[in-house]
N, C-alpha and C positions, 0 to 999 in steps of 0.2 A: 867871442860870443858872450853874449850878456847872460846872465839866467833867469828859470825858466819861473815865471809864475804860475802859479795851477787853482783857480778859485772858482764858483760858481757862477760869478759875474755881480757885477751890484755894486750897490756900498757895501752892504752885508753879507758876508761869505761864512759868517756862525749862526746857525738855528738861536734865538733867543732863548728859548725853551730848552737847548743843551747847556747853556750857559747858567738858565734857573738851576737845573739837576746838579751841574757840577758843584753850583754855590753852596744847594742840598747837602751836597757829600763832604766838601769840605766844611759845614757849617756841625757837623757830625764829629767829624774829624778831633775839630775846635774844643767840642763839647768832652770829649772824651782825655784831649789836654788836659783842659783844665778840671777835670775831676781827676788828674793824675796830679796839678797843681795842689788839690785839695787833699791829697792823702799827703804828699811830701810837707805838705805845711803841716797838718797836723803831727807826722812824725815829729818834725821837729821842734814842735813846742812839747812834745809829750819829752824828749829827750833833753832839753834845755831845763824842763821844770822837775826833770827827776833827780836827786843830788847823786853826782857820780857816773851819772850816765854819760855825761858829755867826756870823760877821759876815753871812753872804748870809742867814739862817731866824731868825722872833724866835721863838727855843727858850720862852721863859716863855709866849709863846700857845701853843705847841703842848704844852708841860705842861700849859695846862688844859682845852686837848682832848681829852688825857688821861684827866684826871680825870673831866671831863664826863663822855666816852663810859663812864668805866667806873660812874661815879653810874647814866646811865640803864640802863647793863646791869642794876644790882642792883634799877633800881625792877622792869624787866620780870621780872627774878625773881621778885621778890615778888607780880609781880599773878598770876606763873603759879602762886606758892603758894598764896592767898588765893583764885583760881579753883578751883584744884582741893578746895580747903577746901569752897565753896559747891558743888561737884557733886555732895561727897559730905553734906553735910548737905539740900539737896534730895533727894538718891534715898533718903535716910535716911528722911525726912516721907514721902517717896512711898510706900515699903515698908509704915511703919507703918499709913500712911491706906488702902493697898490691902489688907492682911491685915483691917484691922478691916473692910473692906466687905464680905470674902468667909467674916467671922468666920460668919456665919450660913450660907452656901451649898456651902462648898467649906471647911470647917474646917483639912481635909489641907493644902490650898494655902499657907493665911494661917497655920497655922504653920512652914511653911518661909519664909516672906515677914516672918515677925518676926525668923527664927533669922539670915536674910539681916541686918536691919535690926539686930540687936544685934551679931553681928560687925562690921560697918560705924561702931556708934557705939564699939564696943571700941575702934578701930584707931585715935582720937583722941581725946583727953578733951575736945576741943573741940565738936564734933560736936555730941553732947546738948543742953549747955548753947546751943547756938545754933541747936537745932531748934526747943526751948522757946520760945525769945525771938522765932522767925519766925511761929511757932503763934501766939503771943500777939499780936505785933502784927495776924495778919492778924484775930484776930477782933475787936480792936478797932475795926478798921476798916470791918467787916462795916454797923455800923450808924450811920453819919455822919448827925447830925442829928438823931436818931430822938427823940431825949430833950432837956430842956434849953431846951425854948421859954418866953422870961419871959412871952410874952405868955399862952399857956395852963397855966402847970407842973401842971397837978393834973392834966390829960389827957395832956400827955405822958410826964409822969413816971410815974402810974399806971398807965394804960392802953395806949399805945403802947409804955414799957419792958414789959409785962407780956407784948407778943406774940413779944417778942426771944425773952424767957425761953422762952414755950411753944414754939415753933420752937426753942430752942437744948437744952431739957433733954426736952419729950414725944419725941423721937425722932420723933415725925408728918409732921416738914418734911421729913425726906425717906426717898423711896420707895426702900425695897431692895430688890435683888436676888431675884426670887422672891418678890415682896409681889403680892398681889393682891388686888381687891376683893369683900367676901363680903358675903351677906345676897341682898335678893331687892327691884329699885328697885319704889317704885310705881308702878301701872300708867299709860302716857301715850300722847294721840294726837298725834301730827305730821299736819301739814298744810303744804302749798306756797302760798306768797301771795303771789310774785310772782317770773317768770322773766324773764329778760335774756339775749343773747349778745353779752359784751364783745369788743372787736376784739383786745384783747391779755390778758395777763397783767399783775399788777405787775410793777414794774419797780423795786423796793427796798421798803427793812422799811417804809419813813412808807408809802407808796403801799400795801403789806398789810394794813396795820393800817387804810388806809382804804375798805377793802372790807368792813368786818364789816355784816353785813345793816343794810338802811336802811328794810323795811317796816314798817309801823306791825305791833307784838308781834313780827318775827320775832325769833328768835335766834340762827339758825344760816342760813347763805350755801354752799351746797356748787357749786363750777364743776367740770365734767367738762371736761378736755381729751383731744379725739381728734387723732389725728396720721395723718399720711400714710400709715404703715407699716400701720395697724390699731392701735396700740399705743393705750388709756388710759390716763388718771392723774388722781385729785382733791386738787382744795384746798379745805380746809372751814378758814369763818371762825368763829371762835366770842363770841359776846359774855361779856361778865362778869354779877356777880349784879346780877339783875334787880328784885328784891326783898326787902324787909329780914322778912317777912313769913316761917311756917311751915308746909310742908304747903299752901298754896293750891295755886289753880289754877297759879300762877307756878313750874315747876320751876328755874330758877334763883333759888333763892332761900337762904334762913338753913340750912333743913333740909337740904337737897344740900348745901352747904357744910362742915358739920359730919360729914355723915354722910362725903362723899371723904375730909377729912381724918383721918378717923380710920378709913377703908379701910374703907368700908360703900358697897354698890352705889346710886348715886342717879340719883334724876328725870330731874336733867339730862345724865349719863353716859348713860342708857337714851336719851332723848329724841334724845341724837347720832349712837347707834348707828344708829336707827331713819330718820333723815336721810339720814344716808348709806347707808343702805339703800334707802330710797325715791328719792334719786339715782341708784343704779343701781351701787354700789360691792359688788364680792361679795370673801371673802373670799383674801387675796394681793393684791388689787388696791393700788397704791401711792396711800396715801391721806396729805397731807402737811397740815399745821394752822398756822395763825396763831389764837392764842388770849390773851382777856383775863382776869385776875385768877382768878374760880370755874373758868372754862374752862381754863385752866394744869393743873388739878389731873387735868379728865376727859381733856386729853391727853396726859396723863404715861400716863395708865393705859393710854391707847388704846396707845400706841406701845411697853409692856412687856407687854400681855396678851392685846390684841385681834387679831380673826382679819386685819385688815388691816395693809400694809407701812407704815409710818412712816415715813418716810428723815428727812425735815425736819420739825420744828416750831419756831414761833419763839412764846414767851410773853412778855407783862408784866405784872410786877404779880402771877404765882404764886405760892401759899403753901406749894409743895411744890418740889424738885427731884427728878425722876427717875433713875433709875439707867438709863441708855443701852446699847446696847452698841455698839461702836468703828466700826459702820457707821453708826451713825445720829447726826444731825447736831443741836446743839439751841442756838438761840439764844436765851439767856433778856434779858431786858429788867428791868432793877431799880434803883429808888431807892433808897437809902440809907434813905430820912426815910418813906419808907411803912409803915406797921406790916402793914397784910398781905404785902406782899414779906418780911418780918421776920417773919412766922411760918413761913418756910423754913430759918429758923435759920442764918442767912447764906451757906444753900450748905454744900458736904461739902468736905473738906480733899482729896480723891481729883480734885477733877472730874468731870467724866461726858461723855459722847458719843464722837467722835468729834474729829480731832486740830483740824478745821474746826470744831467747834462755839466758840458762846464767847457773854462776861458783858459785857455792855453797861452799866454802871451809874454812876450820878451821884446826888449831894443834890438828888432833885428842885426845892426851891425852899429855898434856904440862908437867906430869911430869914421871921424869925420874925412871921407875921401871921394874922390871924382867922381870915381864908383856911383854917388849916391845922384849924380844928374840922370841916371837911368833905373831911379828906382829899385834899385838891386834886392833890395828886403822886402818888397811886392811880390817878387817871380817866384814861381813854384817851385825853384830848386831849394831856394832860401828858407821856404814853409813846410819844407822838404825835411829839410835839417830840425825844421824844431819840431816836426813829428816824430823825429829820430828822437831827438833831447826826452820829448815826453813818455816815450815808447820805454825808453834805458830808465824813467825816475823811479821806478816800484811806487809812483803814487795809484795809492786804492783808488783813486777815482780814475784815472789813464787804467788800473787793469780791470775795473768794472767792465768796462767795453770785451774784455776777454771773451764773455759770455756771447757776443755779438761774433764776432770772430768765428767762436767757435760752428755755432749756428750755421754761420755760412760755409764751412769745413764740414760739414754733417751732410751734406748737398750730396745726390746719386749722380746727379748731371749737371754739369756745368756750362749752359752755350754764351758765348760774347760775340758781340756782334758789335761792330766802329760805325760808325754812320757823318756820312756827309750832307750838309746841310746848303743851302743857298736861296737867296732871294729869288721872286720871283721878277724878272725885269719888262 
């Protein structure tokens, strides 16, 4: 197993603004050195120029206390230069990655948000040149493993590089601002095949992700939780594609896949609405999602379009990133070496969600075996494990979600109900 990254998403995964305050403190710090510089120097000329005094003080150590003290003064200088360097070439990337988001929705905004980002790279010739170099490395990085296997090269070089490319240059991987899905899905019937009332809620991402329906065809798992107060709220599980198959009976299949990503209303997006309508979710109601691979895609949409509230959704293995807004929380789950994750085009250089949301991701399996002609690091047991990986990190951002968790452990009742879905023919 490779390890585990944990960052916000972006190029920039530090607040600018944490980075001014730190420089603050160490630039304090600094100040405080070197007025400790400034007594030890004067000690010692007071003791050099007294006659006698230097037999009781070894003067030559206390010169290179001296000197010490005033060496480390100039290192914390410099880090407080070199911070402030990186605050401003971070909110640099931030600006330019925020104007091109709103380049489509708010034109007005993102060209004040460039005019901001060109002043800022004016004010150092540094700047630029080291925005470039931070862009470039992060997208390198994007795809760890993805290409490059001796044992298969003609598949991964071809075909898995080929889904970088399309997530990186179709602009499909990810969902903008005001995108939404057109066309008209084909017609489907949901069906309920088997109900449960769990005594809890999960209790982290591995435990969510192993709740996705277990009946034989369902594909969707929706739990109602009622609460004390009156209050509801659902969590709908979604599976991934079901089918390699066109237009069958099977809505999760090639054709819905195709058709989300390229913002066409599909089977299995209908088929979900239709579930959780048949659970009992009406529109406003807080409807939150764990979803796999094809499912990533219908709840990107759900949580920018649809008449239900969205707060949380946690994906793996999506071929889209959604555009959030700062209320809403989005855990995405991503292997490096997965070519469907890589048709998301490694993610938006902005981020998205909310300050809690955040990118879970690793070289699903770093080494190069047969295994990988069947996608191995795509399947849910795989994203399985590195929800486990994230669950054991004690990162504050993996136990923020605690609060989430617990919420749904606060629940008086618990109904779940699996649902089967199919085309209509």
């Amino acid at each position: 197993m490779s390890g585990l990254t944990i960052d916000h998403g972006g190029v920039i995964s530090i607040d600018p603004e944490v980075l001014r305050e730190a420089a603050g403190r160490l630039d304090r710090v600094a100040s405080r050195i070197d007025a400790a510089r400034v007594a030890l120097d004067s000690a010692q000329r007071i003791i050099v120029d007294t006659p006698g005094f230097s037999a009781y003080v070894d003067t030559i150590a206390l010169w290179g206390a001296v000197q010490h003290v005033s060496s480390l003064t100039e290192e914390c200088r410099e880090a407080v230069s070199s911070t402030l360097l990186m605050a401003d070439v971070y909110e640099y990337v931030e600006l330019r990655a925020e104007a091109e988001m709103l380049a489509r929705t708010d034109p007005a905004v993102a060209d004040r948000l460039r005019l901001r980002a060109e002043r800022l790279g004016a004010s150092d010739d540094r700047i630029r040149a080291m925005a470039v170099q931070l862009e470039a490395d992060w997208r390198t990085r994007r795809f760890d493993g993805l290409v490059g296997n001796p044992v298969l090269p003609a598949l991964y070089g071809d075909v898995f590089g080929l889904a970088a490319l399309v997530g990186v240059f179709s602009g499909f991987g990810k969902v903008l601002p005001g995108e939404t899905l057109s066309g008209t899905a084909d017609r489907v019937s949901v069906a309920p095949v088997k109900t449960s009332s769990p005594s809890s809620g999960p209790t982290g991402l591995a435990a969510a992700f192993r709740r996705m329906p277990t009946a034989e065809g369902a594909q969707v798992a929706v739990e109602k939780y009622s609460y004390a107060d009156g209050r509801t709220r659902y969590v709908a599980y979604l599976k991934g594609t079901q089918s390699v198959g066109w237009g069958g009976r099977e809505p999760w299949d090639l054709k819905s896949n195709a058709e989300l990503y390229t913002n066409k209303r599909s089977a299995s997006y209908q088929a979900t609405v239709d579930a959780l309508a048949a659970a009992g979710a009406e529109a406003g109601d807080e409807v939150d999602v764990v979803a796999h691979s094809q499912s990533g895609m219908v709840t990107g949409h759900l949580s920018m379009e649809s008449e239900f509230d969205v707060q949380v959704q946690i994906t793996a293995g999506s071929p889209v990133e959604p555009t959030l807004d700062p209320d809403q929380t989005l855990v995405q789950l991503r292997h490096t070496d997965d070519p469907v994750s890589a048709l998301a085009g490694g993610g938006s250089p902005e981020g998205t969600g909310s300050p809690d949301s955040v990118i879970l991701s690793r070289e699903g399996d770093p080494l190069d075996t047969i295994e990988d002609i069947w996608v191995d690091t795509h399947l849910l047991h795989s994203y399985t494990e590195t929800a486990a990986m994230a669950d054991a990190s004690g990162d504050p951002r993996v136990e923020a979600l605690d609060g989430f968790w617990d919420e749904l452990s606060d629940a008086e009742i618990i109904e779940r109900t699996e649902y089967h879905a199919e085309r209509v023919q």
